[in-house]
C-alpha positions as CSV (number, residue, x, y, z in Angstrom):
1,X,-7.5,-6.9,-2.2
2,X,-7.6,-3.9,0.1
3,X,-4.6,-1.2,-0.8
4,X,-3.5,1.5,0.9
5,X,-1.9,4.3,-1.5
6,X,0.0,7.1,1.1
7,X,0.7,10.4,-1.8
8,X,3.1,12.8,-0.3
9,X,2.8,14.8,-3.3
10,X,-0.5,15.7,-3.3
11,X,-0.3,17.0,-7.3
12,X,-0.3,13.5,-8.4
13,X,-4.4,12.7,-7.9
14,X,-5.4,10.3,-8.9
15,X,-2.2,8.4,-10.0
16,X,-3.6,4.5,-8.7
17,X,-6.5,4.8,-11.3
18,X,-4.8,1.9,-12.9
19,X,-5.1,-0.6,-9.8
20,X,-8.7,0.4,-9.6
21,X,-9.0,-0.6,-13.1
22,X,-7.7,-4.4,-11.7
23,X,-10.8,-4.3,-9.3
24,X,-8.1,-3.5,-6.3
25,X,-9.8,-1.5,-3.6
26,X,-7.4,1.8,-2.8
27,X,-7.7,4.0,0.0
28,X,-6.0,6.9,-0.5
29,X,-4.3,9.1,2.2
30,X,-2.0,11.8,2.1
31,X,-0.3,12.3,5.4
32,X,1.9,9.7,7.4
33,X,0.0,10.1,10.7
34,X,-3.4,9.6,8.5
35,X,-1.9,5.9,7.0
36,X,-0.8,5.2,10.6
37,X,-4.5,5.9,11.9
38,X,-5.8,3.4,8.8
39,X,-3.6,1.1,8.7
40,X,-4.6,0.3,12.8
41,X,-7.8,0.1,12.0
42,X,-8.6,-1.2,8.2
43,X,-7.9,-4.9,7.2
44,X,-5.5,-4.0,4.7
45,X,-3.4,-5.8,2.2
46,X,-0.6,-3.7,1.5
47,X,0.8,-0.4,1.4
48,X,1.9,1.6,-1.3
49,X,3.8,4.9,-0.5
50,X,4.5,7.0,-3.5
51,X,7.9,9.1,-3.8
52,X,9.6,8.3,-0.7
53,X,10.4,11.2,1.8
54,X,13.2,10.8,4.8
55,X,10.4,10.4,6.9
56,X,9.3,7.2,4.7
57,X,11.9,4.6,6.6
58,X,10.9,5.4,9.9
59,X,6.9,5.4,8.9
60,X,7.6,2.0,8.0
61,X,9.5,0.9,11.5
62,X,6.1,2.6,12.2
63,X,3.7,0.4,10.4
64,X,6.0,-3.1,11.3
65,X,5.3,-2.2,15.1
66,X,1.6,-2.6,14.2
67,X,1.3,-4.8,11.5
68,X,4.6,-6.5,11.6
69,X,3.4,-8.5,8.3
70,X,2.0,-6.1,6.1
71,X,3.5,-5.5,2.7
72,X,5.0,-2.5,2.4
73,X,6.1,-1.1,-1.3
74,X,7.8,2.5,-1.9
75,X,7.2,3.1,-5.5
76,X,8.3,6.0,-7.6
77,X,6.6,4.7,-11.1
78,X,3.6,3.0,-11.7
79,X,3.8,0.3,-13.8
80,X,2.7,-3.8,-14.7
81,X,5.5,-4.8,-12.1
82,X,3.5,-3.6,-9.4
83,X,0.7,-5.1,-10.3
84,X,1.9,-8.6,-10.3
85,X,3.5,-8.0,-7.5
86,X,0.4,-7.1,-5.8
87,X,-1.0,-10.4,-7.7
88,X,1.5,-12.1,-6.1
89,X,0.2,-11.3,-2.6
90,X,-3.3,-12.2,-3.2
91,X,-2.0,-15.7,-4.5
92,X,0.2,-16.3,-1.7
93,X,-2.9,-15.4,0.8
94,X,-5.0,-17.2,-0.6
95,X,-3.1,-20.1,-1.0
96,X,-2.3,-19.9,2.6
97,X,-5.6,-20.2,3.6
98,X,-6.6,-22.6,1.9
99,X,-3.5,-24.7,2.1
């Protein structure tokens, strides 16, 4: 599963080392123009944007315009629920391509 992590705060490096560690593939970006610019052109899964900014409800009009399906997730902490939620997707997908 392909994840997009979009870090406003560009202190916390590193922070989706734990998704890694759960064999998820994370692209990390750091602007809202630069996820924009990925999200168009990468087969993503989902997107994951840490610490939500006022700009963060109209990126994700943004990123419904293009990928009207795409799972978007504002987090603030990084924790197991994320995870299986993430686990959920993948089951879901796959399920519905098979099914």
């Amino acid at each position: 599963m392909k994840v997009l992590y979009l870090n406003l705060d560009r202190d916390l490096i590193g922070a989706p080392e734990f998704l890694r560690a759960e064999s998820y593939e994370v692209i990390e970006v750091s602007s809202f123009r630069g996820a924009l610019k990925l999200i168009e052109g990468e087969g993503l899964d989902a997107v994951l944007v840490d610490n939500g900014d006022p700009e963060t409800a109209d990126f994700i009009a943004n990123v419904y315009r293009v990928r009207p399906y795409l799972p978007v997730f504002v987090v603030t902490a990084w924790g197991a629920d994320l995870v299986l939620a993430l686990r959920s997707l993948a089951t879901a997908a796959h399920t519905s391509t098979i099914g």
